[in-house]
C-alpha positions as CSV (number, residue, x, y, z in Angstrom):
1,X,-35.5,-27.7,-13.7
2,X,-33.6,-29.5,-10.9
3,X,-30.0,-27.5,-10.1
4,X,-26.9,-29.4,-9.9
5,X,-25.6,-29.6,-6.2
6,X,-21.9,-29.4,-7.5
7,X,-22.3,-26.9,-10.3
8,X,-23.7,-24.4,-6.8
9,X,-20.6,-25.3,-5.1
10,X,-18.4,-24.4,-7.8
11,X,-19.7,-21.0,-8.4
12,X,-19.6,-19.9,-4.4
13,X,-15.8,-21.6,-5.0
14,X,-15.6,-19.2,-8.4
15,X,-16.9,-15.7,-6.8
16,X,-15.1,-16.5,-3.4
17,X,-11.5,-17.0,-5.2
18,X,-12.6,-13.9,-7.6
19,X,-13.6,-11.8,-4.6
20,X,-10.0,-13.2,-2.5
21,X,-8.0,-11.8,-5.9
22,X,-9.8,-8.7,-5.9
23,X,-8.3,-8.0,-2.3
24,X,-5.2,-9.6,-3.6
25,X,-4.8,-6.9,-6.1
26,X,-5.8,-4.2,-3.6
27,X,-3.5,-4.8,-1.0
28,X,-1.0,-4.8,-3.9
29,X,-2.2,-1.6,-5.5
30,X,-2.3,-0.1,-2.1
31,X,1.7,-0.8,-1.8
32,X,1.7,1.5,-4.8
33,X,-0.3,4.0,-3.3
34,X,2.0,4.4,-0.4
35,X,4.8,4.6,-2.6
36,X,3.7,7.5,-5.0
37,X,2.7,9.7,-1.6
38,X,6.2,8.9,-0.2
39,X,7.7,9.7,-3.5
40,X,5.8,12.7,-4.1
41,X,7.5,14.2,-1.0
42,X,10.9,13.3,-2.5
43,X,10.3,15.4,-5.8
44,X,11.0,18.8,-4.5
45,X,7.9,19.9,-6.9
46,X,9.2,17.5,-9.0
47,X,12.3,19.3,-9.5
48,X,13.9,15.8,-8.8
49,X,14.6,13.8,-12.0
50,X,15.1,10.1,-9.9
51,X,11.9,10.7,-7.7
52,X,9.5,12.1,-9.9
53,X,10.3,9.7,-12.6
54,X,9.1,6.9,-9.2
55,X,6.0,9.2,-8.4
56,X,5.1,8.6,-12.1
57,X,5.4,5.0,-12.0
58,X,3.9,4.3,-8.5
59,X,1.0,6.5,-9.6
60,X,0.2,3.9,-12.8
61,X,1.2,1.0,-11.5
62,X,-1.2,1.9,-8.6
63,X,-4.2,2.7,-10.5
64,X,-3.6,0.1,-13.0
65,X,-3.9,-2.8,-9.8
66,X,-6.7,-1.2,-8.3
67,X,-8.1,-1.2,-11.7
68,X,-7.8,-4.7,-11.4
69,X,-9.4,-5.2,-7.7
70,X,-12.1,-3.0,-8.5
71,X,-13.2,-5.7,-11.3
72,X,-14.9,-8.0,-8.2
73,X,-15.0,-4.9,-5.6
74,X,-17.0,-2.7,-4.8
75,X,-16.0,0.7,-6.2
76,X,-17.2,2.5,-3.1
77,X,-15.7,-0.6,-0.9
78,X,-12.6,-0.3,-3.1
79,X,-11.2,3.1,-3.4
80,X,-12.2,3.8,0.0
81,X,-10.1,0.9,1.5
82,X,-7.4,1.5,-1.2
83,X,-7.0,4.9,0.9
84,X,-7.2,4.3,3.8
85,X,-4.2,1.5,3.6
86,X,-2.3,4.6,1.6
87,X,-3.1,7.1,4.1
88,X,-2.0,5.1,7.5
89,X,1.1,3.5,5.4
90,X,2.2,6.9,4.2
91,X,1.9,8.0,8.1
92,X,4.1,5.2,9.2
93,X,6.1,5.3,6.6
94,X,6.8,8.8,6.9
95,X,7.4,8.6,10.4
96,X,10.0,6.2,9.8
97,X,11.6,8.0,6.6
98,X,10.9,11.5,7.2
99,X,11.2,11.9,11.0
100,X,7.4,13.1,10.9
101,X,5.7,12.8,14.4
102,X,3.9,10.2,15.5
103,X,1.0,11.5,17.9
104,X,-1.7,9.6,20.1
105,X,-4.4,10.7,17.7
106,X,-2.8,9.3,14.7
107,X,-2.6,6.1,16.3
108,X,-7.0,6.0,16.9
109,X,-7.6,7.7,13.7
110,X,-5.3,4.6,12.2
111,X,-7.6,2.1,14.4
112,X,-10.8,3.7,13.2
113,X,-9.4,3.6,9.5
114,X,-7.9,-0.3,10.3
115,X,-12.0,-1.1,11.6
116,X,-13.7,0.6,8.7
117,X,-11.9,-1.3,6.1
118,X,-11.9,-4.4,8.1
119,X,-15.8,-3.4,8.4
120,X,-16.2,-3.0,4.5
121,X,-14.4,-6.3,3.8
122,X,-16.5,-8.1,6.0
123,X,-19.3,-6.7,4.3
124,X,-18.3,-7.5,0.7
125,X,-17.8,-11.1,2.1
126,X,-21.3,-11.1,2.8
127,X,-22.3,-9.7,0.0
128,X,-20.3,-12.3,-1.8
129,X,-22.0,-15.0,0.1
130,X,-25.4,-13.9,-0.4
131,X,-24.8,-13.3,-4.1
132,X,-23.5,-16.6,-4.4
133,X,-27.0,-18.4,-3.1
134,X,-29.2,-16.5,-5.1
């Protein structure tokens, strides 16, 4: 059985753009994520119609994208990224909407978040590469 030297290309081509809308979707979904925390702290207990009704829909919209991404991520590799882009946007964010303060510490616990998910995406790359030459 001899293998087809253009057919290998196209499938490294095929998981690498699958893998590239995976993060796509992510990053996206992650946007929501950062919007339903922000939101949440605008509902009063969801005593607010205009806010709550925003929570709601940043909460599906964000599930329903990472949803999405986690079809060629990682689930582990996924959510934990996912979170960790919601958790330091909703910091910055918040500091810049709400007045919250911004402290030393946040800023290395937002590189050591930054690296891990920087870490975990270059690991899923070479996953993605290995998988692709087997």
């Amino acid at each position: 059985m001899s293998a087809d030297p253009t057919s290998a290309g196209s499938t490294s081509d095929s998981t690498s753009n699958s893998s590239s809308k995976g993060w796509a979707w992510l990053l996206f979904s992650s946007l929501f994520e950062i919007t339903f925390a922000l939101s949440t702290n605008a509902t009063d207990g969801f005593t607010q119609l205009w806010p709550s009704l925003l929570t709601a829909a940043a909460a599906s919209c964000g599930i329903f994208t990472l949803s999405q991404a986690l079809k060629t991520i990682d689930v582990g590799v996924g959510y934990t990224v996912w979170s960790g882009i919601g958790g330091v946007g909703t910091v910055v964010f918040g500091t810049i909407i709400y007045d919250e303060p911004m402290t030393v510490w946040k800023v290395v616990a937002f590189i050591l978040i930054i690296g891990g998910a920087l870490g975990l995406r270059i690991s899923d790359n070479v996953a993605a590469k290995k998988a692709a030459v087997v």
